[in-house]
N, C-alpha and C positions, 0 to 999 in steps of 0.2 A: 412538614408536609412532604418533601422530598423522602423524609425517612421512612415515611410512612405507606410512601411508592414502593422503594425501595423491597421494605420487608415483603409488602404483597408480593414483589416481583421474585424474591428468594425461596420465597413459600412455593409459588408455583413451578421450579426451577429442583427445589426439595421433591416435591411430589412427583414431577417427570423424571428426576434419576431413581425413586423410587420404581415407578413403574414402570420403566425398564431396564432397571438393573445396573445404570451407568455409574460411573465414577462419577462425584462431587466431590469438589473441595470446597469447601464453608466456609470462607472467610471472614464471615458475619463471626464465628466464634472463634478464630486462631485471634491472641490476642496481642501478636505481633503484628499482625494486618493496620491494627489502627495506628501505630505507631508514625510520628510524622517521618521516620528514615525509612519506612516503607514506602514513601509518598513521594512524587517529584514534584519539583518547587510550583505547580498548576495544579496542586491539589487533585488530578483527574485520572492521571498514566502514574502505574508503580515506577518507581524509581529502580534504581539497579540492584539496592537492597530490594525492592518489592518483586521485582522478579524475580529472583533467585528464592525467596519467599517461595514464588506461583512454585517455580521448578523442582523446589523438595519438597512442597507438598503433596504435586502432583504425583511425584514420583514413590513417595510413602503409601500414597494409594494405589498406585499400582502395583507394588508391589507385595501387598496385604492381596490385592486380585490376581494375584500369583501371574501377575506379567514380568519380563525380561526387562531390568529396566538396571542400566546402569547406574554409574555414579555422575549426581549434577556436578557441573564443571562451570565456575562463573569467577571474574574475577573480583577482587577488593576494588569498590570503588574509591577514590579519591576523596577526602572531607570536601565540602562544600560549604564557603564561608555566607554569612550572611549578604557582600558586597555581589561577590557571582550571584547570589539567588535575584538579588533587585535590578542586576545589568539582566538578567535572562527576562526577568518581568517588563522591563522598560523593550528590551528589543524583541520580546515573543507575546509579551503576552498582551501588551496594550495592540499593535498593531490586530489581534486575532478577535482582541474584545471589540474593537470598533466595527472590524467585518464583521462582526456576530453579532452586533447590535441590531444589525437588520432582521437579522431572521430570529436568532435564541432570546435575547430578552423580550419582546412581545410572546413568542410563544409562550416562554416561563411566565410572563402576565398571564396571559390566557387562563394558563394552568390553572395557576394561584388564585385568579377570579373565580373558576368554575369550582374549581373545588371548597371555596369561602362559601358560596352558594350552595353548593350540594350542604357542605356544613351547619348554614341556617336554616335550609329547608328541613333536614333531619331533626334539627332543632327545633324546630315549628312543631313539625309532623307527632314528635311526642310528646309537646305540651296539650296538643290537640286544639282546635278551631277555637272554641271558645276562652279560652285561657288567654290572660293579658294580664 
């Protein structure tokens, strides 16, 4: 369902730097993007590989649009063992889920209800009235 957001929202995103001429980087297709060393241990924010990711990509497109664009400069991040990733989880990420229980996971219900329902109603809609 989320992916399914997701695409709509690159699609529209695609057709605005189309029509006016901007730089887009597509992450949807670089296929280092998916890789989980792109990712920081919250699944959410690139990690330090991931930005460095953004920054030479960005930077290849600009420079294809004959902009002045030096060289990225980032350093080697440090390996990150399994144990740091579940101590960052236990001290970041549970504290952020329980504040966010209040407000993100209803919402994400919300979402996922409504759009279950749009889902059936579509479904309905082309079996037509009579059909059972």
């Amino acid at each position: 369902m989320l992916a399914a957001r997701i695409g709509d929202l690159n699609h529209v995103y695609r057709r605005l730097a189309v029509a006016h001429g901007a730089v887009l980087l597509d992450l949807a297709t670089h296929p280092a993007a998916i890789t989980r060393a792109a990712w920081h241990i919250d699944g959410i924010h690139p990690s330090v590989t991931g930005h460095r990711l953004l920054a030479e990509g960005f930077a290849g497109l600009l420079r294809v649009a004959s902009w002045p664009v030096g060289p990225v400069v980032s350093s080697v991040p440090a390996p990150v063992d399994t144990a740091h990733q579940l101590a960052w989880l236990v001290r970041h990420g549970t504290p952020w889920l329980a504040k966010r229980s209040l407000d993100l996971v209803p919402t994400l219900a919300w979402l996922m209800a409504r759009q279950v329902l749009h889902d059936c109603m579509a479904s309905v809609g082309e079996r037509g009235p009579r059909h059972r």
